[in-house]
VOGU-3710 file (C-alpha; in Angstrom, 3 decimals, decimal comma):
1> xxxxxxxxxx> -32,263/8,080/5,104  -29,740/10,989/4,442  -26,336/9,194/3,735  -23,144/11,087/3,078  -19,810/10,319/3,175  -17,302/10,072/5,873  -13,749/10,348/6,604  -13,614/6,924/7,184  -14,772/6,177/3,624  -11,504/7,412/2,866
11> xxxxxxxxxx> -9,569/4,567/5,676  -9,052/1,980/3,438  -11,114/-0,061/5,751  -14,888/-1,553/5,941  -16,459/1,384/4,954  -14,233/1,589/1,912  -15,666/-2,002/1,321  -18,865/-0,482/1,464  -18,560/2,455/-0,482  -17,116/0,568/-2,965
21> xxxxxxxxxx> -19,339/-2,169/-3,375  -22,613/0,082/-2,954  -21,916/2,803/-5,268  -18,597/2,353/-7,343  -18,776/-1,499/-8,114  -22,901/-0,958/-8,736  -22,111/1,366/-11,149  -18,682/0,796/-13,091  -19,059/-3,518/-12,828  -17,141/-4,882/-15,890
31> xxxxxxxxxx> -15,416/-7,896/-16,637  -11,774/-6,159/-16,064  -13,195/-3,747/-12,774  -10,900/-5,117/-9,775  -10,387/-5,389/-6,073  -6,556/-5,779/-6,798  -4,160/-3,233/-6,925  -4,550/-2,821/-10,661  -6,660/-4,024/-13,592  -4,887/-6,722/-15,975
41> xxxxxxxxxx> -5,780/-5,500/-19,477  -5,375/-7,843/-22,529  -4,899/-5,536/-25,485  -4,702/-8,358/-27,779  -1,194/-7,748/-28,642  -0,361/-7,947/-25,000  -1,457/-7,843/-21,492  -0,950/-4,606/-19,673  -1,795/-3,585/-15,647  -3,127/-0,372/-15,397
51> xxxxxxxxxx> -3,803/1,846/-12,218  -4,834/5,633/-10,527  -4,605/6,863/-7,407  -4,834/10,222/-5,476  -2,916/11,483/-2,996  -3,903/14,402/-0,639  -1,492/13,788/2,507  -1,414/16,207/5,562  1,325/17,774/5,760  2,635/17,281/1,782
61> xxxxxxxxxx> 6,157/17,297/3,193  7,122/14,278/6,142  10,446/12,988/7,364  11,602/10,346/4,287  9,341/12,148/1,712  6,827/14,493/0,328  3,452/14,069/-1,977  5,735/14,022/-4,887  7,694/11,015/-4,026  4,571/9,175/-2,518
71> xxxxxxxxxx> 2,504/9,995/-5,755  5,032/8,097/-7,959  5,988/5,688/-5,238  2,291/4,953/-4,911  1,559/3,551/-8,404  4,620/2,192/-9,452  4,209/0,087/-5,898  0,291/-0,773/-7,058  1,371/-2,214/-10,877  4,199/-4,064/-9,340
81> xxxxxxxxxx> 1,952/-5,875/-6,915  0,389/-7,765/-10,285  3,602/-8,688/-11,627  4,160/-5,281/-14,311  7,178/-3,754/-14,833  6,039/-0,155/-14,694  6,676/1,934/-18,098  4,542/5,319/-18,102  2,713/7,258/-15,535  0,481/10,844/-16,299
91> xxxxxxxxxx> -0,549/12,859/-13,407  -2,679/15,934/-12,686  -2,067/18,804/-9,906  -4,737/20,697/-8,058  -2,782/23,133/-6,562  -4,123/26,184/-4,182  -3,578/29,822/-5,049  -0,430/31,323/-3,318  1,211/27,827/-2,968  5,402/28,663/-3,218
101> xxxxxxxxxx> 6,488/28,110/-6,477  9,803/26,751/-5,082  7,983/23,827/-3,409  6,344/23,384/-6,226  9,494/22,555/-8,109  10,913/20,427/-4,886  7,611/18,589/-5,542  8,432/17,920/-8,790  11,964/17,050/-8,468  10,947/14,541/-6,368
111> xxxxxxxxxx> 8,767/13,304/-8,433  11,532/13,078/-11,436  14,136/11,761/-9,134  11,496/8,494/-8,261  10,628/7,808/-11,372  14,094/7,912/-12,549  14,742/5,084/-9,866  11,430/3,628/-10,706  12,360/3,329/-14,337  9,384/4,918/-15,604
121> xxxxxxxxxx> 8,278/8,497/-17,321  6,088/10,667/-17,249  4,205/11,262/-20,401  1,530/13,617/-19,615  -0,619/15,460/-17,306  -3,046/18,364/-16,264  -2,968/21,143/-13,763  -5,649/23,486/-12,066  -5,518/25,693/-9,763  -8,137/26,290/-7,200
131> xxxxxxxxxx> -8,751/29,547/-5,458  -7,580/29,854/-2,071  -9,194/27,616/0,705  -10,795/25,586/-2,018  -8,299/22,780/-1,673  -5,687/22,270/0,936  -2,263/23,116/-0,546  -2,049/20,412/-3,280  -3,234/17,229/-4,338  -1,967/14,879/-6,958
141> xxxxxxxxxx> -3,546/12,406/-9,353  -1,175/9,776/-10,880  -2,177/7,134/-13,920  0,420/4,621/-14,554  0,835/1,599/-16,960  2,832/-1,590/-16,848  4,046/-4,822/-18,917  2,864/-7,779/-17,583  5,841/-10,195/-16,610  5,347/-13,694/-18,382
151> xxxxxxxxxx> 3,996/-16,289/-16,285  2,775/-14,469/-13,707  -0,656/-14,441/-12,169  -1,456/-12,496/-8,821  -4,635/-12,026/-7,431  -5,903/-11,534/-3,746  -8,396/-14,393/-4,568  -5,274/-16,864/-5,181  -4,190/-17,363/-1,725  -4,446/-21,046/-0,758
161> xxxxxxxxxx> -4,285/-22,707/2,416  -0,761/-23,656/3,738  0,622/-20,724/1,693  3,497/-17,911/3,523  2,578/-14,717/4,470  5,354/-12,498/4,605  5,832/-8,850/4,830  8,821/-6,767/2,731  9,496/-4,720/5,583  8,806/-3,371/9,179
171> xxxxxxxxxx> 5,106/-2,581/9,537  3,408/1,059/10,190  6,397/3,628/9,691  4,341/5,502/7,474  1,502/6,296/9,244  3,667/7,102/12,559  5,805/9,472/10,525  2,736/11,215/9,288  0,804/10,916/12,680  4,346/12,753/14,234
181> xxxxxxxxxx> 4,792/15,235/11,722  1,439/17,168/12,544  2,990/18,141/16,016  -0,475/17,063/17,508  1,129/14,992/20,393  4,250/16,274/21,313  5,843/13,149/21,042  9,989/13,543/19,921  10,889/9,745/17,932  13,027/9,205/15,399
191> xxxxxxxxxx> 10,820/7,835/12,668  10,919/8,197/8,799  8,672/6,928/6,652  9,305/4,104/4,708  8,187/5,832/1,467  9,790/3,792/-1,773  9,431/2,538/-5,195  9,020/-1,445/-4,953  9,103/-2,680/-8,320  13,060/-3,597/-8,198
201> xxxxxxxxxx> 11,979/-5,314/-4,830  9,300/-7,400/-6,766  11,245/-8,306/-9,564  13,932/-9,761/-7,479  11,271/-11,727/-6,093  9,652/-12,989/-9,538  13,527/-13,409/-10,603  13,508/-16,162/-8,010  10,428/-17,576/-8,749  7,372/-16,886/-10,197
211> xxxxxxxxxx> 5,068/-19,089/-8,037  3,394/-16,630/-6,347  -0,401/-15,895/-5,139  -0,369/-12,486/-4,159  1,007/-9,795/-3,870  -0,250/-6,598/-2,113  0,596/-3,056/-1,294  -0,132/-2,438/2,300  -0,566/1,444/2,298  -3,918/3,053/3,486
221> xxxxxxxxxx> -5,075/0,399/6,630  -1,807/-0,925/6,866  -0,880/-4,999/6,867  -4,065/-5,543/8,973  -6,506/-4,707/6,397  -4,330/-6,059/3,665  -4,894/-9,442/5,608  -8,597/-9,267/5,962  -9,229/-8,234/2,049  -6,786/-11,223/1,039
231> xxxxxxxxxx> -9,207/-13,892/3,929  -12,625/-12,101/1,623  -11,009/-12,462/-1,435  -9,609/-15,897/-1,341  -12,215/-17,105/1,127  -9,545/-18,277/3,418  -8,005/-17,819/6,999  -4,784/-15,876/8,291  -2,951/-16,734/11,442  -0,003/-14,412/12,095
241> xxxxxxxxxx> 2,668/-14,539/14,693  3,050/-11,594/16,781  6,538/-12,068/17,577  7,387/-12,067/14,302  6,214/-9,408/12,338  9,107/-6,474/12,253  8,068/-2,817/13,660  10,808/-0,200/13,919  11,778/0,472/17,760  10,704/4,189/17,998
251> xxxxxxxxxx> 7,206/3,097/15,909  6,694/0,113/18,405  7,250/2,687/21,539  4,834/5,323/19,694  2,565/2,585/19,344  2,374/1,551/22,582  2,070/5,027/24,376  -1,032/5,797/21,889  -2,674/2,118/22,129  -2,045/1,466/18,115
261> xxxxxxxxxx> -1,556/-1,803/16,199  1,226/-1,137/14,403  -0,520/-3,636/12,193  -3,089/-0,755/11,363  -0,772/1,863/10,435  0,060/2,484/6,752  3,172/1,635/5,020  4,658/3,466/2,131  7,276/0,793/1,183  5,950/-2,628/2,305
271> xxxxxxxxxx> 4,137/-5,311/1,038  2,436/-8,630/1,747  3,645/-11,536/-0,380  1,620/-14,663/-0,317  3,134/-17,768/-2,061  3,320/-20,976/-1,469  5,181/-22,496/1,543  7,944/-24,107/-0,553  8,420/-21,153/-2,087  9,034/-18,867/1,268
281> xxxxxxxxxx> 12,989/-19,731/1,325  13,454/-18,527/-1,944  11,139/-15,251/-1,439  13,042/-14,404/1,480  16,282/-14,668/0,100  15,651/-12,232/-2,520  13,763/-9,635/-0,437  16,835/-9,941/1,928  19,282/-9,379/-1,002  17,567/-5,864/-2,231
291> xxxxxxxxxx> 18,019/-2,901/-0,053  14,109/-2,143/0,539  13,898/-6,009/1,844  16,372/-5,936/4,323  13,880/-6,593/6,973  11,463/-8,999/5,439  10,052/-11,583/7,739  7,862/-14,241/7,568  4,597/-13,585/9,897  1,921/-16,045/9,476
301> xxxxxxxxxx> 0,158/-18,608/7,335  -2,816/-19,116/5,373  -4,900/-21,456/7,193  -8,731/-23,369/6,053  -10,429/-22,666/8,602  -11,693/-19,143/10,041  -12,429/-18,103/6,356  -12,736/-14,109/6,428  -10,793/-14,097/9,760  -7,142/-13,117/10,294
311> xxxxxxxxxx> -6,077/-14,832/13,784  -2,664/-13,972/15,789  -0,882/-15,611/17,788  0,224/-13,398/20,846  3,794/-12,989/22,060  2,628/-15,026/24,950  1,369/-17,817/23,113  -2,749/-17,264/23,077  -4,778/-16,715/20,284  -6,624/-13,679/19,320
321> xxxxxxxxxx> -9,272/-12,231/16,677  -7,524/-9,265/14,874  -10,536/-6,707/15,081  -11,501/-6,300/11,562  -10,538/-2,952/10,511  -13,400/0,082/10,804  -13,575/3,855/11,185  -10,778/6,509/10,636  -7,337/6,425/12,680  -6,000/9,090/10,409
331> xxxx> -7,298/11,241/8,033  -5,013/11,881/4,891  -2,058/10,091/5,038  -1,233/9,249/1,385
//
């Protein structure tokens, strides 16, 4: 059988499972090798996250950002979801022949100005550049280590049942922005992705307590995915209520003139926090006080039964199986 790989190997969704398990997990299995976010390293003097991650969007420049800020937003976002306080990031440039040298530098700039916010530098890094055609404008690389915070332990396989689910934000401004900025559709709405370094917004949240399961960055497959990997993971159910997970106006009426689930779009600058039920008041509180948690919510619960499945509860009160995510909505989009 002649297999080769697909753009929806690149989705974030089941085939991303797949690929994953059947080529990338075969090969690099190790003690530390993770499905989280990041790998928790103990150096012996110290445990450390560490993380990488590539970013190729289409087009490099989007309303609220460009693949400068998203490359730096990206993995500071990843080490804060297991509890690090980011420190230092590298990152490498492929960049194609005749690119303007003055976006390069807005690239950059951005970059600086995030990491400035993020409190982290950048010690290092590589650049190539590819003959025209060869690669698509540019594409960035980004390493980046963390300090673990004392005390805490996240994990997508710690989510319990009777635990909160709550988001950081509105759901699926990302991947509108980008899906509106390629002038496909002709559709005029006011959307800006939501593109922003979280790991102030998390350490509010492990200021307030550090009883939490998980924490996850719901970028490529959006909040929907994020849901089914934590059900695998922990071996557990999700029920989430319709009504009250928090989309942006102009995202819910692109949404709904496409036929997306908002809950399938990516995010940029939201997360899924999973913590203990007693523990939600407090959570919420602090992602309300920060500026990037102004419209946290609470959306569901962890439930025992329907391991694997996330279940939501519709506006009108029925229940529904969230199809599990498959296949590629869009193609490049961090």
């Amino acid at each position: 059988m002649d297999r080769r790989v697909t753009l929806a190997h690149g989705a974030g969704g089941k085939q991303t499972g797949e690929l994953i398990r059947e080529v990338f997990r075969k090969h690099f299995s190790n003690p530390e090798f993770t499905a989280d976010d990041a790998a928790v390293l103990d150096l012996g003097t110290g445990r450390i996250a560490m993380t990488t991650d590539g970013f190729i969007v289409s087009p490099y420049r989007f309303p609220g950002g460009n693949i400068g800020k998203l490359s730096i937003c990206g993995t500071v976002n990843d080490l804060a979801c297991m509890g690090a306080k980011p420190m230092y990031m590298t990152c490498s440039f492929v960049i194609e022949e005749g690119f303007p040298m003055d976006e390069l530098e807005e690239i950059a700039a951005a970059m600086e100005k995030t990491a400035a916010e993020a409190g982290v530098r950048i010690v290092a890094g590589d650049t190539k550049v590819a003959g025209k055609g060869q690669v698509d404008h540019v594409f960035i690389t980004t390493t980046g280590i963390g300090a673990l915070t004392e005390g805490v332990s996240l994990s997508g396989a710690k989510a319990r049942p009777g635990d909160a689910v709550i988001v950081t934000g509105d759901v699926g401004r990302h991947g509108c922005t980008i899906l509106l900025a390629r002038e496909e559709l002709g559709i005029d709405a006011d959307v800006k992705s939501d593109c922003a370094p979280l790991s102030g917004l998390v350490e509010s949240v492990l200021r307030a307590t550090k009883d939490i399961h998980v924490i996850r960055d719901a970028t490529r497959g959006g909040v929907g995915t994020v849901l089914y990997e934590i059900a695998e993971q922990s071996g557990v159910g999700v029920r989430v209520d319709q009504a009250a997970v928090p989309v942006d106006g102009a995202v819910g009426g692109v949404c709904g003139m496409l036929g997306l689930d908002p809950l399938y779009l990516a995010n940029e600058g939201t997360m899924v926090v999973v913590a203990p039920k007693e523990r939600a008041e407090s959570v919420l509180e602090a992602l309300h006080s920060h500026p990037y948690g102004e419209k946290a919510a609470l959306i569901g619960e962890i439930t025992g039964d329907n391991a694997g499945k996330v279940i939501v509860t519709t506006e009108i009160g029925t229940e529904t199986l969230l199809p599990q995510p498959g296949g590629e909505l869009l193609p490049r989009i961090c």
